[in-house]
C-alpha positions in Angstrom: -63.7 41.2 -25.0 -62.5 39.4 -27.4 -64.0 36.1 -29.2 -68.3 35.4 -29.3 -69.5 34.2 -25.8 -72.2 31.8 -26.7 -74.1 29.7 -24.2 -76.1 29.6 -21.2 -73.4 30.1 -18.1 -70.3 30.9 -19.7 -69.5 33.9 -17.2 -70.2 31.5 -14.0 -68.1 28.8 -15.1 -65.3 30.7 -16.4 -65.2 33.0 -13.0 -65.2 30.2 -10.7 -62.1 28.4 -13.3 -60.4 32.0 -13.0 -60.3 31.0 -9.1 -59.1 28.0 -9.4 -56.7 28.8 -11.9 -55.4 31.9 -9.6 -54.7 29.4 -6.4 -53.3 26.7 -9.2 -50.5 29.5 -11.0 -49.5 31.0 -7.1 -48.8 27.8 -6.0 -46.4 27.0 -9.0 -42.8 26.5 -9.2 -40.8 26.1 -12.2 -43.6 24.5 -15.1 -42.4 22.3 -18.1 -43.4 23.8 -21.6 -46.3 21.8 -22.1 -47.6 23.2 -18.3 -46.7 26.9 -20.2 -49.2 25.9 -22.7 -52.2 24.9 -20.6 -51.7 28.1 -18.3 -51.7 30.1 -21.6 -54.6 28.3 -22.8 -56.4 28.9 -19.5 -56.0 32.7 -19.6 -57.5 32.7 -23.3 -60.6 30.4 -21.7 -60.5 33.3 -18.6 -60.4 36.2 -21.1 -63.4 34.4 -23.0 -60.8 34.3 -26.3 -62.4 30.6 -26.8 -60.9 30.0 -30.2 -57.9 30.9 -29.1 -58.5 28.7 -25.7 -59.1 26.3 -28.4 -56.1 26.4 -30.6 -53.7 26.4 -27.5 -55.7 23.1 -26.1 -55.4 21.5 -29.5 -51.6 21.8 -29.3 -51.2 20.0 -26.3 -54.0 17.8 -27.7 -52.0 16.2 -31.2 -48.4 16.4 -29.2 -49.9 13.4 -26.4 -51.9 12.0 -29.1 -49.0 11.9 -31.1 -47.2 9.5 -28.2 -50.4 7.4 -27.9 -50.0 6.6 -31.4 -47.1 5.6 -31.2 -46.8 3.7 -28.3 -45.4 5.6 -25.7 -45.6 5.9 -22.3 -46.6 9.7 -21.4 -44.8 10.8 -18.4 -46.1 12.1 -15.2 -46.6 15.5 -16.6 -48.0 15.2 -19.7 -50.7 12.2 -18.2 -51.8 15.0 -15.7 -52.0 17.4 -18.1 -53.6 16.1 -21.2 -56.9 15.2 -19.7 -57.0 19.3 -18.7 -56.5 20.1 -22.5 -59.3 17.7 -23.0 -61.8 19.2 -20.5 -60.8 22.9 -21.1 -61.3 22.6 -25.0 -64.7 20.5 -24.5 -65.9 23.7 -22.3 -64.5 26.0 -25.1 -66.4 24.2 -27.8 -69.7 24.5 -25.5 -69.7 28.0 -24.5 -69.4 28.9 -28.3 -72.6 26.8 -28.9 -70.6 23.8 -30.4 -71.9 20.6 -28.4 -71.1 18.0 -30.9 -67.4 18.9 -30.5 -67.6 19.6 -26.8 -69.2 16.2 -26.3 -66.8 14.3 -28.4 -64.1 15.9 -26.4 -65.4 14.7 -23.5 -65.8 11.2 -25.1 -61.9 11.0 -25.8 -61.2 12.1 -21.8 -63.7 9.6 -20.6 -61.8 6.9 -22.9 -58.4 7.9 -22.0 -59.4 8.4 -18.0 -62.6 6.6 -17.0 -62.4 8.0 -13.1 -61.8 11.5 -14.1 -64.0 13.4 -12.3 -64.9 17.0 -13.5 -66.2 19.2 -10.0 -69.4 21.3 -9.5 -67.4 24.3 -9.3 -65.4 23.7 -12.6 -68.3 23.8 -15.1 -71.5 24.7 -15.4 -74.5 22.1 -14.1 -75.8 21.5 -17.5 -72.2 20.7 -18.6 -72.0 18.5 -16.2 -74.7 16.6 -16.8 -74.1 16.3 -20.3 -70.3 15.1 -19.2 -72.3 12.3 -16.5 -74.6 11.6 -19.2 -71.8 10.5 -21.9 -69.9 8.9 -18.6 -72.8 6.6 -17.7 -73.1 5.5 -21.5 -69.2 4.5 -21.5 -68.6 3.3 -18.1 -69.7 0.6 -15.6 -67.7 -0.5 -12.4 -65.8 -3.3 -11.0 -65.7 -4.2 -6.9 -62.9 -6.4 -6.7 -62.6 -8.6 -3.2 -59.9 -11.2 -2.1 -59.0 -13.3 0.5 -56.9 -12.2 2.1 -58.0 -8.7 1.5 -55.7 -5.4 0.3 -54.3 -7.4 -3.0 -52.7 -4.8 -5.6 -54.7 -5.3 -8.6 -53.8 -5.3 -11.9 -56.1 -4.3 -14.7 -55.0 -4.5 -18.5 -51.4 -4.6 -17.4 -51.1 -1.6 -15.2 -51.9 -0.8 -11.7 -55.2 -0.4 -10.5 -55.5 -0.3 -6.7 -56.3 -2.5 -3.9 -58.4 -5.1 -3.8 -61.7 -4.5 -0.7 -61.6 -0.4 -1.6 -63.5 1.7 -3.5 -64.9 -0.2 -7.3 -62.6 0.3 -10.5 -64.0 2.7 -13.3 -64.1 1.1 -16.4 -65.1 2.0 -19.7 -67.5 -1.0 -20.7 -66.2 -3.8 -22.5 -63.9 -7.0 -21.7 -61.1 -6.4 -19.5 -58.2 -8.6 -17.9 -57.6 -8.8 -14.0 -54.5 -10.0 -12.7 -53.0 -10.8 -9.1 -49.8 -11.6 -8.2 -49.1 -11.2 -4.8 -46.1 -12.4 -3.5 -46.6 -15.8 -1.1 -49.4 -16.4 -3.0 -50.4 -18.6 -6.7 -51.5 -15.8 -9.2 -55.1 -15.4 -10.4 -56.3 -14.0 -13.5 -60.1 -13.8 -14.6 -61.3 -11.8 -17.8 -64.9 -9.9 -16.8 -67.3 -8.0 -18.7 -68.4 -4.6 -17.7 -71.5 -3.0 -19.0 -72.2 0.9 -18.7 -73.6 2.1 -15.9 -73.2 -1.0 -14.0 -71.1 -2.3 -10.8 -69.9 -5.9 -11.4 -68.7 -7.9 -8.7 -65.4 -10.3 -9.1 -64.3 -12.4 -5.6 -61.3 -14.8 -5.7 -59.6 -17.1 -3.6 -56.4 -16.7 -3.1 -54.5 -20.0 -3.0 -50.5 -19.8 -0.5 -47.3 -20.8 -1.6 -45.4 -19.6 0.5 -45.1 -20.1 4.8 -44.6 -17.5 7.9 -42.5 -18.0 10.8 -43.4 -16.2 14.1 -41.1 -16.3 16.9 -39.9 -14.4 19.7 -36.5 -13.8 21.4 -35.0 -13.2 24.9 -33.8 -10.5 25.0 -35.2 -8.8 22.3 -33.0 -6.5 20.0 -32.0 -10.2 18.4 -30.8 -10.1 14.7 -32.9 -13.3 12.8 -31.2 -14.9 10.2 -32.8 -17.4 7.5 -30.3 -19.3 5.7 -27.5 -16.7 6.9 -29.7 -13.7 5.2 -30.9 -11.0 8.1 -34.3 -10.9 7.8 -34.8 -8.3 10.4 -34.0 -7.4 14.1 -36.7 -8.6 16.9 -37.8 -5.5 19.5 -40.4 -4.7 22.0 -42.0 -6.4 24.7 -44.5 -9.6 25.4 -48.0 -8.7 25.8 -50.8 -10.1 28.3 -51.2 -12.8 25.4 -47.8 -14.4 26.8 -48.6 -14.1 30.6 -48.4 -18.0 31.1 -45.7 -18.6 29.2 -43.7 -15.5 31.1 -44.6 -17.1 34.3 -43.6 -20.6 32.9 -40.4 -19.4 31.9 -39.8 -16.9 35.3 -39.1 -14.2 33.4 -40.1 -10.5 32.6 -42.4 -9.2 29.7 -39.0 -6.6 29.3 -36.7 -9.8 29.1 -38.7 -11.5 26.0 -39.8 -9.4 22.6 -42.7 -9.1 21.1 -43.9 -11.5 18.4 -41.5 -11.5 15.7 -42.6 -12.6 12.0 -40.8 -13.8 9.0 -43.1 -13.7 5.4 -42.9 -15.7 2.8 -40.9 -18.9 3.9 -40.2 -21.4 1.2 -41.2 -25.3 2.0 -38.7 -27.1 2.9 -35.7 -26.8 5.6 -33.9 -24.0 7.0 -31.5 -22.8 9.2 -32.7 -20.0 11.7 -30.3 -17.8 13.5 -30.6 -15.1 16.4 -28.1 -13.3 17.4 -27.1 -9.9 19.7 -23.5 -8.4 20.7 -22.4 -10.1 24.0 -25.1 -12.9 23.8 -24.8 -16.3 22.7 -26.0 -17.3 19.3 -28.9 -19.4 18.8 -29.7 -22.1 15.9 -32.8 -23.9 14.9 -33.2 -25.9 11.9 -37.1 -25.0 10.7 -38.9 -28.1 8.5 -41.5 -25.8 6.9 -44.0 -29.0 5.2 -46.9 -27.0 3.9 -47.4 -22.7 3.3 -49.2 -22.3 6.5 -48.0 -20.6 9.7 -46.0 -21.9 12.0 -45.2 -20.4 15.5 -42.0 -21.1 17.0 -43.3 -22.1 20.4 -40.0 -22.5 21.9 -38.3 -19.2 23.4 -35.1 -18.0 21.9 -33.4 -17.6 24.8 -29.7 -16.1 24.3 -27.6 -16.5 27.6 -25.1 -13.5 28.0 -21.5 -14.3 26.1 -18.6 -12.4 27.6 -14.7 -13.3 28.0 -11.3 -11.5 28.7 -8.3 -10.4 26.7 -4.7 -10.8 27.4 -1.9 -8.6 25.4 1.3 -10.2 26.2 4.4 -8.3 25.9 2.7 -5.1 25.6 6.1 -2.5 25.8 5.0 0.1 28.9 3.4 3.3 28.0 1.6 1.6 24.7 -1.6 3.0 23.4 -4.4 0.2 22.7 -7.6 0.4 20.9 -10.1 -1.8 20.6 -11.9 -1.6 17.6 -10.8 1.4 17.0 -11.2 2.8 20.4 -8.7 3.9 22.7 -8.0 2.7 26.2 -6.3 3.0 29.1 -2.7 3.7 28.3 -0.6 0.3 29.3 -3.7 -1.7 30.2 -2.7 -5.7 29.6 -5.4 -7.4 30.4 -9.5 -6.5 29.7 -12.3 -8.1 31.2 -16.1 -8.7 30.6 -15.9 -8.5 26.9 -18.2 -9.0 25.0 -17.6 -11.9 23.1 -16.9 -11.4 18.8 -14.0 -10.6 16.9 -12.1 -7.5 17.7 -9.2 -5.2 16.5 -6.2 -5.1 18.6 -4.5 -2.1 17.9 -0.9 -1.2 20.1 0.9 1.8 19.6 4.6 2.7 20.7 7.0 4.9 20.3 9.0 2.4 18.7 6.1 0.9 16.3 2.9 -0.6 16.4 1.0 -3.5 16.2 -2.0 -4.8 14.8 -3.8 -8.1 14.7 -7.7 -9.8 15.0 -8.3 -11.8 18.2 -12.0 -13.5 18.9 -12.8 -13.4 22.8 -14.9 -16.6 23.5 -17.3 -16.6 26.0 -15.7 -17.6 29.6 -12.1 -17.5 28.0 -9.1 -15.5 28.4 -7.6 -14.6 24.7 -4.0 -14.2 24.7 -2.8 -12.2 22.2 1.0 -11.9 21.6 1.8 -8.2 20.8 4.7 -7.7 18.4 5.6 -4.1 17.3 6.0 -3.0 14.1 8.0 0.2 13.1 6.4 3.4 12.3 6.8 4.5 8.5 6.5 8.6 6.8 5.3 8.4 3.5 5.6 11.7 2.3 4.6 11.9 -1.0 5.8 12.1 -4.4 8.4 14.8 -6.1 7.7 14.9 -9.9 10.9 15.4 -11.8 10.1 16.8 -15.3 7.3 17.6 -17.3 3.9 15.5 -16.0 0.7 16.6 -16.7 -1.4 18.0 -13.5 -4.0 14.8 -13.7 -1.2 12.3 -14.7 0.0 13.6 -11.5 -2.8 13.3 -9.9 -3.2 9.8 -10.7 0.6 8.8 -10.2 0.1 10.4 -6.7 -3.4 7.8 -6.0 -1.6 4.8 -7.5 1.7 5.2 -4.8 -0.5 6.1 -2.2 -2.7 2.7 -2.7 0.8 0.8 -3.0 1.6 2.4 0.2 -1.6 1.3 2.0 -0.7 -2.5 1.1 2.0 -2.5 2.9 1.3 -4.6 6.3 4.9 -4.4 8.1 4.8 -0.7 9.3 2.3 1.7 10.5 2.3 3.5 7.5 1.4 7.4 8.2 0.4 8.8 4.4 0.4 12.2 3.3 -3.0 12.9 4.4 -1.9 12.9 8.2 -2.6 15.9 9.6 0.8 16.5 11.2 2.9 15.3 8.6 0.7 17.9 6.0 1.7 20.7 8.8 5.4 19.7 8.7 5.5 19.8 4.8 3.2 23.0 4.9 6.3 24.9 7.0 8.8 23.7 5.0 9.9 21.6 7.9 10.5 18.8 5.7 10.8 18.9 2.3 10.9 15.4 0.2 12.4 17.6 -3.4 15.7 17.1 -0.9 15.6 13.1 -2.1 16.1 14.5 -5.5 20.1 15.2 -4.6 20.6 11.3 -4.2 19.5 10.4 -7.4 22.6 9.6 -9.3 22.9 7.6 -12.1 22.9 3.5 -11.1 23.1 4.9 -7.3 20.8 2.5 -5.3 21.9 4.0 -1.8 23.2 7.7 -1.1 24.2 9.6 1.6 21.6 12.3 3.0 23.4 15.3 3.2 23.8 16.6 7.6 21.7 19.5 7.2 19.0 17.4 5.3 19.4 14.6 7.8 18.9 16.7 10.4 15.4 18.0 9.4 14.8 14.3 8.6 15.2 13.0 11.5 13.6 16.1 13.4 10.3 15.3 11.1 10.2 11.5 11.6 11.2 12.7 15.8 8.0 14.7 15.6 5.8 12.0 14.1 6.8 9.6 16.2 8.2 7.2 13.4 11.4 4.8 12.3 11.2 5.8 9.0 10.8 8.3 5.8 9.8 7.5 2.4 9.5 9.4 -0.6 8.8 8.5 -4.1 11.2 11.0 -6.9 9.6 10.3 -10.3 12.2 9.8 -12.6 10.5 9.2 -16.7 7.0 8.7 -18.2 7.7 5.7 -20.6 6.2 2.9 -21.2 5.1 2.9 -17.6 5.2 5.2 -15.0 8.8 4.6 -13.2 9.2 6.2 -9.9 12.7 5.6 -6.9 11.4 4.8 -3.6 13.5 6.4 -1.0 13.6 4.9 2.6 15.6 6.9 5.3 16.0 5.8 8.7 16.6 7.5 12.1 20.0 5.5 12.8 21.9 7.5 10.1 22.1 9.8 6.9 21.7 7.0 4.3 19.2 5.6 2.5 17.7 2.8 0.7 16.2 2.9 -2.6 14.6 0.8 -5.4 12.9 1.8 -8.8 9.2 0.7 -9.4 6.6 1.2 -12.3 3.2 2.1 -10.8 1.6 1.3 -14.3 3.1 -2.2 -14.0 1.3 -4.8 -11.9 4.0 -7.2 -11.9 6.3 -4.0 -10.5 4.1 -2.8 -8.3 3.6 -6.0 -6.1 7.4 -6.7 -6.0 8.1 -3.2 -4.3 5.3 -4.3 -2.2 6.4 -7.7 -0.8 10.1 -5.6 -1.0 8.7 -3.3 1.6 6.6 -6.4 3.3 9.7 -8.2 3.6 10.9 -8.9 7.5 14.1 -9.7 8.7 13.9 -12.2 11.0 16.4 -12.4 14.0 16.3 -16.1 14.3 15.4 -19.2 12.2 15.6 -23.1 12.6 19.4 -24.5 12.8 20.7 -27.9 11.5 24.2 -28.0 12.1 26.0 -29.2 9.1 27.8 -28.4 6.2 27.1 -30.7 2.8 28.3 -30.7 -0.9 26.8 -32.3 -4.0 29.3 -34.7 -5.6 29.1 -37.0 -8.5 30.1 -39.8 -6.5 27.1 -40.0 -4.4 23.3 -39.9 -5.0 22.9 -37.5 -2.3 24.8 -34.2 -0.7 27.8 -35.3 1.6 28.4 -34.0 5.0 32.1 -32.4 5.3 31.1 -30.7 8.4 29.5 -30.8 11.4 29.6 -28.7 14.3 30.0 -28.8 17.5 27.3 -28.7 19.7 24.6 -28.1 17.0 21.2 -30.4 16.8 23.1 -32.7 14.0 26.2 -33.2 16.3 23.8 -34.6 19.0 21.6 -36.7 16.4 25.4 -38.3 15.6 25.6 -37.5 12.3 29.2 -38.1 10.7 31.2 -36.2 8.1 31.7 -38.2 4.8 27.9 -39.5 5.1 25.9 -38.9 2.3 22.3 -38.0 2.9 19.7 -39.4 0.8 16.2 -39.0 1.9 14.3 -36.1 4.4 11.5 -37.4 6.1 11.4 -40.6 4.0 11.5 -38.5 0.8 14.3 -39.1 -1.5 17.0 -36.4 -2.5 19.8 -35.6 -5.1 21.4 -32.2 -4.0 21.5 -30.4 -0.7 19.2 -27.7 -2.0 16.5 -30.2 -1.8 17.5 -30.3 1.4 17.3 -27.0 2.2 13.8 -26.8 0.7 12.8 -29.7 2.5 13.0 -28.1 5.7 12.2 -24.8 4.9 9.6 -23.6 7.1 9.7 -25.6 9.6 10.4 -24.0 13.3 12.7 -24.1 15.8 11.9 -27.1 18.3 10.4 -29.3 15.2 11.8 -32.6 14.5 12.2 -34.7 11.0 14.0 -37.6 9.9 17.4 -37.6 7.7 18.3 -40.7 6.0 22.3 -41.2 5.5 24.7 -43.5 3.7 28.4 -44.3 4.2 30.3 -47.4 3.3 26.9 -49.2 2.1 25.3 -49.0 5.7 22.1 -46.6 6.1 21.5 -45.1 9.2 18.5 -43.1 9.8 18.1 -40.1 12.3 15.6 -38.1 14.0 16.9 -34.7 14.5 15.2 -31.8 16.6 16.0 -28.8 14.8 17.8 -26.2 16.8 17.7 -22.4 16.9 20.4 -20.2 14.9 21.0 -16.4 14.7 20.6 -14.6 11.4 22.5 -12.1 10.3 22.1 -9.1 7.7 24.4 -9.6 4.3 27.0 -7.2 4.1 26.0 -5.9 0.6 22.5 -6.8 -1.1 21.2 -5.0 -3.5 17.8 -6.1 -3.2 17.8 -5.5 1.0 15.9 -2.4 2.9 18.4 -1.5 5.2 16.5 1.3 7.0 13.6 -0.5 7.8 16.2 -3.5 9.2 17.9 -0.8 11.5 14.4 0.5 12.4 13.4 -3.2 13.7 17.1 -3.6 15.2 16.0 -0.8 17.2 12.9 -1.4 18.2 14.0 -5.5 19.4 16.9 -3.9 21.3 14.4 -1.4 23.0 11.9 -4.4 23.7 14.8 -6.9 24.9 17.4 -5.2 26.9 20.0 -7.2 28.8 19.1 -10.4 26.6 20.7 -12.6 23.8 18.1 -10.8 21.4 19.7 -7.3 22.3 23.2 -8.4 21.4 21.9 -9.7 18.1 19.9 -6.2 17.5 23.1 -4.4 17.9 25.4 -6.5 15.9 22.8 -6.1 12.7 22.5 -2.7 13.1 26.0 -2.1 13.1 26.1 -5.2 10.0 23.7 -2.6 8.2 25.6 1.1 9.1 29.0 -1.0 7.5 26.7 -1.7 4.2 26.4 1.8 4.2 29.9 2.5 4.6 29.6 4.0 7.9 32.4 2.1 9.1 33.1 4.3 12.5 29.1 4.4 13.6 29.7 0.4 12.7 32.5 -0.2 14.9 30.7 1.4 18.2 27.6 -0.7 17.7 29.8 -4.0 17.2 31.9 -2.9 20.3 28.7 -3.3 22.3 28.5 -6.8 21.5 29.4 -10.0 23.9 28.2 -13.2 22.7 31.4 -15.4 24.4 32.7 -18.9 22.9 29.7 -20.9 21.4 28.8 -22.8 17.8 28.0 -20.6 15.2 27.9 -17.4 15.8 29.4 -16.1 18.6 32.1 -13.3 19.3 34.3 -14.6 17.0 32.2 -13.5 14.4 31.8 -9.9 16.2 35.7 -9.7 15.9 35.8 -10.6 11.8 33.5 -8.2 11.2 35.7 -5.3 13.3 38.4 -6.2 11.3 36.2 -5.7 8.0 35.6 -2.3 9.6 38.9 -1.0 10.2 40.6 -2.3 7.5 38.4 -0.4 5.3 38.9 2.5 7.2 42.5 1.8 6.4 43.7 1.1 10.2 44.9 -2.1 9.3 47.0 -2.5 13.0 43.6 -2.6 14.1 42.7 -4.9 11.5 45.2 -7.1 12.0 44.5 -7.8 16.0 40.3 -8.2 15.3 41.4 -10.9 12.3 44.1 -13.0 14.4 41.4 -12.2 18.0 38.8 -14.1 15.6 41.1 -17.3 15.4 40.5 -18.3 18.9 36.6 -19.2 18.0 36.8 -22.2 15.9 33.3 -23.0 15.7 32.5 -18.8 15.1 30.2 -18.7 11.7 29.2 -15.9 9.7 25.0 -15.4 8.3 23.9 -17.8 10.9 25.4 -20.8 12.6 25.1 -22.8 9.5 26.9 -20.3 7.7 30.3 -20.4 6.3 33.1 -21.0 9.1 35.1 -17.6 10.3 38.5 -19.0 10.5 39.5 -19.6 7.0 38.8 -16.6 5.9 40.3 -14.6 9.3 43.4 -17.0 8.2 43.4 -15.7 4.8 43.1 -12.1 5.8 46.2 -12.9 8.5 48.6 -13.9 6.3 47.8 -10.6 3.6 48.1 -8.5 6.1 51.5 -10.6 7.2 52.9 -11.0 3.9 52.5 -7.0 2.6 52.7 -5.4 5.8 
């Protein structure tokens, strides 16, 4: 044994701490270093080594008084912990006959934690009493009551409990109280507790704030305050609603249970309920004083359910609702619940998505317009680039990618398109053959095209894109590759991912829809400096302006009562407005003003022959899709011309000539099949048959009112003349 064992029931004590110490270290996980030192300190006090129990106690002892001294918080550890260190080394210091010390150890716990409670079987009875004897000379108690009862109370700044349970221990002296509940004015009273002594503090608590009780039919409701959810009613009405029930005719299942909202402010509000296929219901609350108020009216929300309509829905579509599929084809879908919903339509051909609100009792139509499908499979890195600069180049395309609203875009992360890229099935490095100093289109090689077109077969999309990085600069400068299914070409533009300004060009680039058809005027103006405004050299025949009776040589001066200089104003002026709409032109000839109302017609709008600034692919992929949608119709014919407009940009003059060979658009203004015959002429003269040529240029002739871009366009006749008499002068 090792140290003196001095005092009356050392043995007992320490033997019944060695059991509690034995269930205390089995029960322990991982201990912090200052829980190491009161379990070594422990099995000195268990080995009755008291000195040493001592010396490991004081340790822990200076460190938290260290902290205290300084002003620190202790954490949760070391607060559970130091009050041990004190009781151990006050035991120590008795059982070696030292009661001064051992008393003024237990002093310091009692100080630091009045409550703390040393138990019969931790120490001997005379050390307890001497440790309730020193704790009745520091400490009184405190019963704390409120109204309304169950207030957290807050004593010298921290946490003490609840108000109506057990009395506070205090060490005696002045102390602040403090409560602050919310809803309520706070109270603060300073008391004075004497040792050994309960005092007794009640206060009054005064409201501030109001409750709202309500209840709902049905229940499941979500209750809004001021457009803030404040929680979802539930349950049923109880036997305290009877009367009201059998008022009302209804069910205890058809109403909820009482519903309450805490801590209202005075003043007005706006109360909501709501549920999915119910009606919403609105209150406005006037809340005068912090009192309750029950709601006595019943919330009653009468079911809210309507129908959707998808018109021109292609046969064989897939739809989803909010993300959920339905029955293949289905057009029309009752009984909805009313709310905002996501139409989703996929096709073969593309796919469509839009929000549509059904409105209780009323049939939504929704008019479904596909979209073509769009591969993006990924990016090829050309050079040396860093695995996380790749990385990151890879995140930024793929977030340009998901911006883009006029395909369905399928990313790398489709599971199908991973497989096909995984077999080697399609491989984007192939892109890497097109990139040719200043090329901006190339020509896929067959065997590359093949797989190409297999892949975007087996996805079910129009188009491929992959982006070949090409320099780390300044910026981050990538090609963007489109290839379509119509032929072995493809599209192709340069963009900086590092570059804002770069980035959302090749967005609204790969945003940007051709448009088959767009408002038609009729005429043909030119600024001069002999008038104030553009002067009419043409009008044709049949258009919206012929009808209105406007006259070449008049000189227009104003647009719906707004003045204008040049005909671009003009243009501007009545750009965006639609087919149908009507405005008013004002015109002067010879000093006389005549003014004309003029319903604006509807033109065809062809592709230019050579842009470099145009996304060919994606044109062809919608040619395709509107000739698919619209067969045996006006639109078809103009699908067909485009897509062979966009195979000649390409220089796929032969594939050209059999889609124009399809067309028939007969003798009308503007465009019409005189412009189909130009453009064969363009084709086989470049393909050098200039016989050929020759009979499409002098067939094209016979249209006088033909056009070419749209039936305000430029007039096909002088230039078929022009091309007539090259070909007749150099034969």
């Amino acid at each position: 044994m090792r140290g003196k064992v001095r005092g009356i029931f050392p043995v007992l004590s320490v033997l019944i701490i060695i059991g509690l110490m034995t269930a205390s270290i089995a029960s322990a996980q991982v201990k912090s270093e200052i829980e190491l030192r009161l379990e070594a300190g422990k099995t000195k006090y268990e080995q009755f080594d008291f000195e040493g129990a001592i010396a490991a106690m004081t340790v822990i002892i200076d460190e938290v008084d260290g902290k205290l001294a300084a002003g620190a918080e202790l954490n949760e550890v070391e607060s559970r912990v130091y009050p041990q260190a004190l009781a151990f080394r006050a035991l120590s210091h008795l059982d070696m006959a030292e009661e001064e010390a051992g008393k003024e150890d237990f002093r310091k716990l009692i100080r630091y934690s009045p409550s703390y409670v040393i138990a019969g079987e931790f120490a001997s009875p005379m050390y307890l009493d001497i440790f309730s004897t020193l704790k009745g000379e520091m400490v009184g108690f405190l019963a704390v009551s409120t109204n309304p009862g169950g207030i957290e109370i807050e004593l010298d700044g921290k946490p003490a409990g609840l108000s109506g349970g057990e009395a506070l221990v205090l060490l005696a002296g002045e102390h602040v109280v403090r409560l602050a509940p919310r809803g309520y004015a706070p109270e603060e009273r300073q008391v004075t507790i004497e040792s050994d002594k309960t005092s007794e503090l009640s206060i009054e608590l005064n409201r501030t704030l109001a409750t709202v009780y309500l209840r709902t039919s049905p229940a499941g409701a979500e209750v809004l305050l001021d457009g803030e959810i404040v929680g979802i009613t539930s349950g049923t009405a109880g036997s305290d609603y009877i009367d009201k029930l059998t008022e009302l005719n209804l069910r205890a299942d058809e109403v909820s249970a009482e519903f309450t909202i805490e801590y209202v402010e005075m003043g007005t509000h706006q109360l909501t309920v709501r549920k999915e296929c119910y009606a919403s219901e609105q209150r406005l609350l006037d809340i005068p004083a912090p009192d309750d108020f029950w709601l006595s009216e019943l919330l009653v929300m009468p079911p809210s359910r309507g129908s959707l309509r998808l018109k021109g829905l292609p046969g064989g579509a897939e739809v989803l609702l909010n993300g959920e599929l339905q029955e293949r084809g289905k057009e029309v879908f009752e009984n909805l619940c009313s709310g905002e919903y996501l139409v989703e339509a996929r096709h073969a051909g593309g796919m469509f998505k839009a929000n549509a609100v059904v409105s209780k009792d009323q049939e939504t139509d929704v008019d479904v317009v596909l979209l073509p499908a769009f591969a993006y499979a990924g990016a090829v890195f050309r050079g040396r680039l860093e695995a996380d600069q790749r990385q990151a180049a890879s995140a930024k395309l793929d977030q340009l990618f998901g911006r883009v609203q006029r395909f369905r875009i399928i990313g790398p992360e489709d599971e199908s398109l991973r497989e096909l890229l995984k077999e080697g099935a399609l491989d984007p490095a192939d892109f890497e053959g097109l990139m040719a100093e200043g090329a901006v289109e190339g020509r896929i090689p067959d065997e590359t095209y093949r797989r190409f077109r297999n892949a975007c077969r087996s996805l079910g999309t129009n188009l491929l894109g992959v982006a070949v990085f090409q320099e780390k600069a300044i910026g981050t400068r990538f090609r963007l590759f489109i290839a379509g299914t119509q032929g072995p070409y493809a599209d192709s533009f340069v963009v900086d991912i590092d570059d804002p300004t770069s980035v959302e060009r090749a967005v609204r680039r790969l945003d940007f829809r051709f448009d088959l058809e767009q408002s038609w005027l009729g005429i043909t103006a030119v600024d001069t400096l002999m008038f104030m405004g553009p002067v009419v050299i043409s009008v044709l025949d049949g258009s919206p302006a012929a009808e209105a009776g406007v006259e070449v040589a008049e000189a227009i001066t104003a647009v719906d009562g707004n003045p204008v200089s040049g005909y671009r104003e003009v243009i501007e002026s009545l750009r965006g407005k639609k087919p149908g709409e009507s405005f008013v032109l004002e015109f002067s000839k010879s000093g006389t003003t005549n003014i004309r109302e003029i319903v604006l017609g509807k033109s065809p709008v062809l592709l230019p022959l050579f842009s470099q600034s145009f996304n060919y692919n994606a044109a062809m992929a919608e040619m395709s899709l509107v000739a698919e949608l619209n067969p045996g119709t006006e639109k078809e014919q103009l699908a067909l011309l485009n897509t062979g407009l966009a195979l000649a940009h390409f220089g796929a003059w032969e594939d050209a000539i059999v889609y124009l060979r399809r067309v028939s658009f007969g003798d009308r203004p503007g465009i019409n099949h005189g412009t189909v015959e130009y453009y064969l002429g363009i084709c086989y003269e470049s393909l050098g048959y200039r016989a050929e040529a020759l009979n499409h240029y002098r067939a094209s002739l016979e249209y006088e009112s033909a056009t070419l871009v749209s039936n305000d366009g430029p007039l096909v006749v002088p230039r078929a003349r022009q091309k007539v008499r090259q070909f007749e002068q150099n034969p």
